[in-house]
N, C-alpha and C positions, 0 to 999 in steps of 0.2 A: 853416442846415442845407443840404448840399450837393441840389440837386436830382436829382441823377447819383449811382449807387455808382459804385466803381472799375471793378466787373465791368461796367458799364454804359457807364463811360467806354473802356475797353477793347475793346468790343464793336463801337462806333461808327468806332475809327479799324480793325478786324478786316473789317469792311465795306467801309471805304472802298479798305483794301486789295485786297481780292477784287476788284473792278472793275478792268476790264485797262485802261485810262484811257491805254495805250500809246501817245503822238502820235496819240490818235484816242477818239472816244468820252467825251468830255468830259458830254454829253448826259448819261449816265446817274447819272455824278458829282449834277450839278446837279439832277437828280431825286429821286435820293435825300436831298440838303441841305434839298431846296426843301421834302418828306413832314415832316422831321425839325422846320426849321423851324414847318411849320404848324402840326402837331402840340402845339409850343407858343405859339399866338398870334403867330407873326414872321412878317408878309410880308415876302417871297422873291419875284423875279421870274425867270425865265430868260431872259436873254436870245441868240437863237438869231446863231450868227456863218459857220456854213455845212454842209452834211452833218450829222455825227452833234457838232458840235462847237458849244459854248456858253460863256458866264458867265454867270453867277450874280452878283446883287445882294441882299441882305438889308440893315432895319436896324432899331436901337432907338432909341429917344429922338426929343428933336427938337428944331430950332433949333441955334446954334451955342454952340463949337465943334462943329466937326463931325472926331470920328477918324474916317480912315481907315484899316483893316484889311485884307491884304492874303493870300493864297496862291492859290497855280495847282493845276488840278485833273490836268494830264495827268503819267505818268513815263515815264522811257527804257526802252526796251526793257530784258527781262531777259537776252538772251541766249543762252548755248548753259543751256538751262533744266536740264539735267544736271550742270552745275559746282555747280547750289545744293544744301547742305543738306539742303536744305528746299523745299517747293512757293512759287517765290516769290508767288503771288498769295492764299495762304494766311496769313495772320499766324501765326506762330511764338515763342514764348515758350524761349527757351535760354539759362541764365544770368543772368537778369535782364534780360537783352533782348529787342527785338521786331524781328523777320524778316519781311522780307518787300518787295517791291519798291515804294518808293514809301515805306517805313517812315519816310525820313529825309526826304526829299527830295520832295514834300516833304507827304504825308498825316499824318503827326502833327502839323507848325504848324498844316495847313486844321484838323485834326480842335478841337485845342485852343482854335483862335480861334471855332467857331462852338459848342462847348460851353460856352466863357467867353462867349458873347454869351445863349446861353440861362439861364445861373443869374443874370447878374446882371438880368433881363429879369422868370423867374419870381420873384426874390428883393429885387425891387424897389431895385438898389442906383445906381443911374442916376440923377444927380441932375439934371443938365442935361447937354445938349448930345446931340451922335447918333454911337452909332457905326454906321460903314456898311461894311460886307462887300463885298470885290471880289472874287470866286473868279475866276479866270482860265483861260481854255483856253490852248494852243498857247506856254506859255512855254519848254520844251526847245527847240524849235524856232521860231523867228522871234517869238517874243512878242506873235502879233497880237492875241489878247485883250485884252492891255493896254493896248494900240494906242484898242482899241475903249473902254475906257475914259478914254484922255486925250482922244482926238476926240471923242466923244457928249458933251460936258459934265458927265459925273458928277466928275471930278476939282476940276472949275471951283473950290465950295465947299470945299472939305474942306482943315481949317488944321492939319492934323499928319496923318502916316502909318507906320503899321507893316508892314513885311513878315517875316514868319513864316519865311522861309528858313530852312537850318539853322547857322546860325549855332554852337551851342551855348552853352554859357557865354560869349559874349564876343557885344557888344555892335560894330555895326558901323554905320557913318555916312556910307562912301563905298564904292564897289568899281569895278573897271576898266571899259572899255567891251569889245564884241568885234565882230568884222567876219572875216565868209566871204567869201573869193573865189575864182572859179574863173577860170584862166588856159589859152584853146586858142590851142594853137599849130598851125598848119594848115602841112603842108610837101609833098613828093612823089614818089612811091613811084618806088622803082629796084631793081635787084637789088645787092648789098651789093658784086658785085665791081666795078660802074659806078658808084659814090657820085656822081661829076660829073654823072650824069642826070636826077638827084633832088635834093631838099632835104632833108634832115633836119630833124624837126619836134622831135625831143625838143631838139637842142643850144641852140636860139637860149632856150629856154624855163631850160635848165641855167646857160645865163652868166646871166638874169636872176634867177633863185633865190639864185644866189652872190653876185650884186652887192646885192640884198635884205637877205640875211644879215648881212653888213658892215655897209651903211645901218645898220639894226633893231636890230641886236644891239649895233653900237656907237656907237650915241649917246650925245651927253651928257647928253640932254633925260630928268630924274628927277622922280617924286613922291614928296615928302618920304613922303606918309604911304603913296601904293601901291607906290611902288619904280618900279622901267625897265618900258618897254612889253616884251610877249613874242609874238615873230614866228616862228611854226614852218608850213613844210608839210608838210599832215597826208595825203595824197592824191597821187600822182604816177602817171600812169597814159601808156601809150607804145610804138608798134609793135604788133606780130602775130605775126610771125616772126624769127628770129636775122642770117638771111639777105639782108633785105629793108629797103630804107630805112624810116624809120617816115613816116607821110603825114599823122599825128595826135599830139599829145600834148597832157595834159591834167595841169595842178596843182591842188591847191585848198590855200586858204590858213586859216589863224585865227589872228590876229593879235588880242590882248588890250590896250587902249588907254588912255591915260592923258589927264588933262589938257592938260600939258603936250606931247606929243605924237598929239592928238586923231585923231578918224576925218577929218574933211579932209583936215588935213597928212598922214596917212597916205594916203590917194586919190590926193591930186598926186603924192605921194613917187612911188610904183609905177605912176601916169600917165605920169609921165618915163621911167622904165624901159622901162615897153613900146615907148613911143613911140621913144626909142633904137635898139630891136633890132631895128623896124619899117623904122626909117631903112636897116639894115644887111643889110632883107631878106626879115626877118621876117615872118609875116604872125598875129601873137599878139594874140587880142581877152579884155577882161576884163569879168566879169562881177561885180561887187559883189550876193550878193544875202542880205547880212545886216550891215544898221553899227547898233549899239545905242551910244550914248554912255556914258560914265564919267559916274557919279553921285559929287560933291564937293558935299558940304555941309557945315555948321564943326562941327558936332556941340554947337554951345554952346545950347540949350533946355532947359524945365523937361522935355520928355518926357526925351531921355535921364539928365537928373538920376534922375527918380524913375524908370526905368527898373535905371538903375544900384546902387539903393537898394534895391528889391526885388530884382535880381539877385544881391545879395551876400546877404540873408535867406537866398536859398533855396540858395545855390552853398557857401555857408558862408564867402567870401573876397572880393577885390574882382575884379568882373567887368570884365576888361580891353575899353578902345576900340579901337576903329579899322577900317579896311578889310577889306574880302573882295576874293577875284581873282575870283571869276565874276559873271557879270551877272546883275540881276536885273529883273522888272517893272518896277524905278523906272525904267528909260532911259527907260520911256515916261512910265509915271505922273508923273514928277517933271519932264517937259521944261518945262514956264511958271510953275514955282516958281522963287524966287530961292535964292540958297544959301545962307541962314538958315534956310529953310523946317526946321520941326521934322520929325526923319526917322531910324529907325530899323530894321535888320533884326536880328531877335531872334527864334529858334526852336528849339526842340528838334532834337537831328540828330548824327551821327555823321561818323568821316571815311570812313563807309565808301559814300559818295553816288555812286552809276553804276557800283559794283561789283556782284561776286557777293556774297550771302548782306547785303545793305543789311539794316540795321537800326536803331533807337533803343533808350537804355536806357527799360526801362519808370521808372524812376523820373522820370527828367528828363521824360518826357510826362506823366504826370500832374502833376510840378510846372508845367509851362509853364501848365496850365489854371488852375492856381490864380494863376500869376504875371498871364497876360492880363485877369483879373478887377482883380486890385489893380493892374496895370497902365493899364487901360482909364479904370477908374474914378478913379481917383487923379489919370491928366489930365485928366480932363475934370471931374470934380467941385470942383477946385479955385480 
C-alpha cells in the first residue's frame, strides 16, 4: 500500500514549487527535504556550500551496491513573470498538466526520487544495498554542487547512478559537454571621422568570430551517437556611441562539446585564434569561465536493462536510447568512473524546460514515482 495518496504526492512537488530556488536559495529546498525526510525516519544532512546555497544528502539501506540518485534543487529564472498563464511559482493544474517554474526541470524528478526513496523505506522493500540521494545546488549555472560531491568523496563508493533530469520517456546514457567564454577585446577611442587615431575593438574581435564559425561549424570531427559539436555566440556587446570608435567589446560564447571534439581541443582551437589577432594588434584576453565535459558511457548495464523494462510497462512502447544535448551533474559526478560505469538520466519533464508556462504531465509524475521504486529496487535487489 502506497504510503503517499496522489493528493499527497501532488502536494509535495506544489511545495517544492513555491520556493523561488532561482540560482539562489537552495537552502530552503534542503530544509524542507531534510523535515520531510525526518519525518519519516531518513537521515538527511545539509550540507552548507556558501550564502543561502546547499546540498542535501539522504540515504536508505546499507552496504553495497550502493545507487546513486541524483537531482538539483535550484531553477532558471522565470522571466518577464507577465508572459505566464499562471503565477509560475504557484503549481498549476491545466489540462492534465502541471505549471509552474521548475515543474520539469527539474522539481518533479527531485520530488519523485525522494518520495520513491520514502515508500520503499516505510514499506520495507530494500533488500540490500543503499540508495543515496545527491540533491544538488547551483546546477543551471556552473554546477558547483556537484563539484562538491565528486571532491568530498561521497561519489567515491557509489557503483551505478541516476539522474532525474527531464529526459521524458527516453532513456539517455551520454550527453554533450558545454563551455562559457567570455572574449574582451580592448581598442582606442577616436572620433569616427579620425578612425587612424584609434583602434577599433569590435573588428579584431568580428574576424575572430567568423574564423570560429568555420573552424566549429565545419568540422569533420562527429559523435555517432551526439552528432557535431555546436558553437554559437550568445552575447556581443561594443561601443557607446555611433560616432566614436569603440575602446571595448565584448563576446560570450557557449559552445556544446563532444567527445571527439572535447573542451581541450576546443581551448587550444580559440587559444590560436586570439593569439593570431594579438599578433595583428589585437589586444583580445579570454576568459573560460565554465568547461563541463561530455559524459560517453556504452549504456550496456543491467540498470538500463531494467530501466528500459519498466519504461515500456509504464510508457506503454519501447523507451528509446541514447543522448541528450544539455549537460548535466554527471560532468562532475561521473569524472573518475570508467565508461562502463552503470549510468542513466531518466525523468519526468516536458520540452517546455526554461520556457514560459514550464510544465509536467501530471500523469508521467506520478508514474515516474512509481517507476523510481521498481527502478531503485530492482537494481539493487538483484
Amino acid at each position: 500500500m502506497s504510503t503517499f495518496t496522489d493528493k499527497e504526492k501532488l502536494s509535495i512537488l506544489s511545495d517544492l514549487i513555491s520556493i523561488k530556488s532561482v540560482n539562489d536559495d537552495e537552502k530552503l529546498v534542503s530544509e524542507y527535504l531534510n523535515k520531510l525526510f525526518s519525518k519519516h525516519g531518513i537521515n538527511s544532512k545539509i550540507i552548507p556550500v556558501g550564502g543561502n546555497r546547499t546540498d542535501l544528502i539522504a540515504e536508505i539501506g546499507s552496504g553495497h551496491p550502493v545507487l546513486g540518485i541524483s537531482g538539483h534543487m535550484d531553477v532558471v529564472s522565470a522571466g518577464d513573470e507577465s508572459q505566464w498563464a499562471s503565477n509560475p511559482f504557484t503549481m498549476t493544474e491545466r489540462d492534465g498538466n502541471l505549471y509552474g517554474r521548475g515543474a520539469a526541470d527539474m522539481k518533479s524528478g527531485l520530488a519523485a526520487m525522494v518520495i520513491a526513496m520514502i515508500e520503499i523505506k516505510e514499506q520495507g522493500l530494500l533488500k540490500r544495498g543503499t540508495i543515496r540521494l545527491m540533491a544538488t545546488m547551483g546546477e543551471e549555472v556552473g554546477e558547483l554542487g556537484s563539484k562538491t560531491f565528486a571532491t568530498d568523496g561521497t561519489m567515491d563508493d557509489v557503483d551505478a547512478l541516476i539522474i532525474g533530469e527531464p529526459s521524458g520517456w527516453m532513456i539517455a546514457y551520454a550527453h554533450k559537454g558545454s563551455m562559457d567564454i567570455k572574449l574582451t577585446s580592448t581598442g582606442k577611442a577616436a572620433h569616427s571621422s579620425m578612425p587612424d587615431q584609434g583602434y577599433n575593438a569590435i573588428d579584431p574581435l568580428m574576424d575572430l568570430l567568423v574564423k570560429a564559425n568555420h573552424l566549429f561549424r565545419n568540422t569533420d570531427k562527429n559523435s555517432q551517437l551526439m552528432g557535431p559539436l555546436s558553437f554559437n555566440t550568445t552575447i556581443f556587446n561594443g561601443g557607446n556611441q555611433v560616432n566614436s570608435i569603440p575602446e571595448n567589446a565584448t563576446a560570450e560564447i557557449n559552445i556544446r562539446t563532444i567527445p571527439e571534439f572535447n573542451n581541450p581541443k576546443v581551448e587550444d582551437t580559440i587559444t590560436k585564434l586570439v593569439a593570431d589577432e594579438n599578433k595583428s594588434g589585437a589586444k583580445i584576453d579570454m576568459d573560460i569561465y565554465m568547461s563541463q565535459p561530455s559524459i560517453e558511457t556504452t549504456g550496456d548495464s543491467p540498470l538500463v536493462s531494467i530501466a528500459e523494462e519498466i519504461g515500456k510497462k509504464y510508457y506503454g512502447s519501447d523507451v528509446p536510447l541514447g543522448a541528450i544535448p544539455p549537460v548535466t551533474d554527471a560532468s562532475n559526478l561521473l569524472q573518475s568512473k570508467p565508461k562502463e560505469f552503470p549510468f542513466i538520466i531518466f525523468g519526468p519533464g516536458s520540452d517546455s524546460v526554461h520556457q514560459v508556462d514550464e510544465y509536467v504531465p501530471k500523469d508521467m509524475y506520478l508514474a515516474f514515482i512509481n517507476i523510481y521504486e521498481e527502478l531503485f529496487t530492482g537494481y539493487l535487489n538483484n
